[in-house]
C-alpha positions in Angstrom: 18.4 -1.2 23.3 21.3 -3.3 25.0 24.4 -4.2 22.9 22.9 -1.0 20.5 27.6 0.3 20.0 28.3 -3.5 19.1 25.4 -3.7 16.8 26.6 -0.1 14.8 30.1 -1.6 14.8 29.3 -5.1 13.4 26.6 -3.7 10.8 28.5 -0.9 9.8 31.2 -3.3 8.7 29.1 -5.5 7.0 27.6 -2.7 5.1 30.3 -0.8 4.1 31.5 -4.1 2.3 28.6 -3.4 -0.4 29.3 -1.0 -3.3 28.9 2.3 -3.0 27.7 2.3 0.9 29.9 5.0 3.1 30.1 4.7 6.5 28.1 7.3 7.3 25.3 6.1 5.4 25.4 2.7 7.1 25.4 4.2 10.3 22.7 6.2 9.3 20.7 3.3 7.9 21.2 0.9 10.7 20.6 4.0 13.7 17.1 4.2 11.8 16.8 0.6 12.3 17.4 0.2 15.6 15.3 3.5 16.7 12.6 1.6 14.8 12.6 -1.4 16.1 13.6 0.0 19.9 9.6 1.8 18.9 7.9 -1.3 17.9 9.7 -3.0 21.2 7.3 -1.8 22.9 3.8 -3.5 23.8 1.8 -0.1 23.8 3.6 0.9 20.9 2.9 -2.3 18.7 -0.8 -2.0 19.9 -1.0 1.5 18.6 0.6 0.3 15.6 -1.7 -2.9 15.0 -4.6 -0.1 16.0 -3.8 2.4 12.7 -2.7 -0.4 10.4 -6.3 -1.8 11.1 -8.1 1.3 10.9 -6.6 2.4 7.7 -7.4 -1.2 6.2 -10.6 -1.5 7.5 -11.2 2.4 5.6 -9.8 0.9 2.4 -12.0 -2.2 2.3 -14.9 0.8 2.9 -14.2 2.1 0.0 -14.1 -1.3 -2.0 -17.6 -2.3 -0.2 -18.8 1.7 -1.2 -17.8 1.4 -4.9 -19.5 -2.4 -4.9 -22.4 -0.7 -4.2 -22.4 1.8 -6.9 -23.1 -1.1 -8.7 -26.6 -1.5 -7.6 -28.9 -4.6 -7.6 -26.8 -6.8 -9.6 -24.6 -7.4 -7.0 -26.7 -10.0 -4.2 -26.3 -8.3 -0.4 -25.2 -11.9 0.2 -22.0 -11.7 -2.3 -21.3 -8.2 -1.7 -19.1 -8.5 1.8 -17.2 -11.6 0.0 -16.7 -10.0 -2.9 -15.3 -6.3 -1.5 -12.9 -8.7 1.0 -11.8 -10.9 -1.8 -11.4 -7.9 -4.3 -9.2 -6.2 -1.5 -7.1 -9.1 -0.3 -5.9 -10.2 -4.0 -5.4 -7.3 -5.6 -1.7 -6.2 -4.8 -1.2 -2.6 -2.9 1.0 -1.2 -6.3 -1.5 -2.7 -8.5 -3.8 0.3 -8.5 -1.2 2.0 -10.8 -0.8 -1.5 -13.2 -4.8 -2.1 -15.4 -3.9 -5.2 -16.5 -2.6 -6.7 -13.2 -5.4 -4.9 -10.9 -8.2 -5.9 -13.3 -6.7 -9.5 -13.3 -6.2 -10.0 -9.7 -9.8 -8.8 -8.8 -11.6 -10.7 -11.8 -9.8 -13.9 -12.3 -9.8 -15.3 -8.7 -13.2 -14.6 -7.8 -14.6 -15.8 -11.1 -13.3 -19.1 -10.2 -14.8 -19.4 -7.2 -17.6 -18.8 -8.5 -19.1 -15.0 -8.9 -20.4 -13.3 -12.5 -17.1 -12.3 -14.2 -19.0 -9.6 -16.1 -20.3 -8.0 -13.0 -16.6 -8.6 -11.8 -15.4 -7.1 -14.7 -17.5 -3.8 -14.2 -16.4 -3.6 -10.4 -12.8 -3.8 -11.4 -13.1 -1.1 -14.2 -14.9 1.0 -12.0 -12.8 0.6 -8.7 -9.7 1.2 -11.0 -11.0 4.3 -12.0 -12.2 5.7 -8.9 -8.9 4.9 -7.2 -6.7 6.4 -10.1 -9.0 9.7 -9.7 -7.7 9.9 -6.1 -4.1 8.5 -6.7 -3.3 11.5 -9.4 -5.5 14.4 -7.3 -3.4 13.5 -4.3 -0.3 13.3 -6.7 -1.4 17.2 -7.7 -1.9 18.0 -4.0 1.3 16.9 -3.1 3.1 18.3 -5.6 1.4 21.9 -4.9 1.6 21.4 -1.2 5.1 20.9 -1.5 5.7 23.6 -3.9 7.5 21.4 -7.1 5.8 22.1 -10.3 4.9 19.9 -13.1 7.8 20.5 -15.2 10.2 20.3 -12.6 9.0 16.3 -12.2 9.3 16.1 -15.8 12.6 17.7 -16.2 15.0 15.1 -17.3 18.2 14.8 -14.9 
């Protein structure tokens, strides 16, 4: 990356100017920047990027489709692609962790536009569930993977 010493130099200063930033941490911060953006500089990297962001979204609208299907019959093939897109593109990423705000985002929007807000209603309790399953198994995983036990999580600082 050309200019990448005057760049250090003019953000470190600017950093350190906030509280509690050092000047190692800025330089450490805006090296990180630069080494990620020097990656996505690249045309075959931003492909590759584009590539997995796409993949991973197009797996997560899966399982919205899969779990719309649980559903059964009530659900017309005709509405089910719709619905599974429109579920997935309102509902916020965090909101998986928030009922109120997940069940909202998924039920409110597409009842306007017309689909059956009970059968909404029923995919959003159901989805919600299903994804908090995986959220707190992969929470356990991680947390045995890694070797930190429950009570050292919960031990107050």
């Amino acid at each position: 990356m050309r200019r990448r010493e005057r760049t250090l130099r003019w953000g470190t200063a600017v950093l350190r100017r906030l509280p509690r930033v050092t000047p190692e941490k800025a330089d450490h911060w805006l090296n990180d920047l630069l080494d990620n953006l020097q990656y996505v500089s690249s045309l075959s990297h931003t492909a590759q990027t584009i590539g997995w962001s796409f993949l991973s979204w197009f797996c997560f609208w899966g399982f919205f489709y899969l779990v719309l299907l649980a559903l059964g019959d009530r659900i017309p093939a005709a509405d089910r692609l719709p619905i599974s897109i429109g579920a997935l593109a309102l509902s916020p990423p965090s909101a998986a962790t928030q009922p109120g705000l997940f069940h909202g985002s998924v039920i409110i929007p597409l009842t306007a536009v017309g689909f059956d807000r009970n059968i909404l209603t029923a995919y959003a309790i159901l989805l919600h569930a299903i994804e908090m399953f995986w959220i707190i198994l992969l929470a356990i995983v991680g947390l045995w993977w890694t070797g930190v036990s429950l009570t050292a999580v919960n031990r107050k600082p």
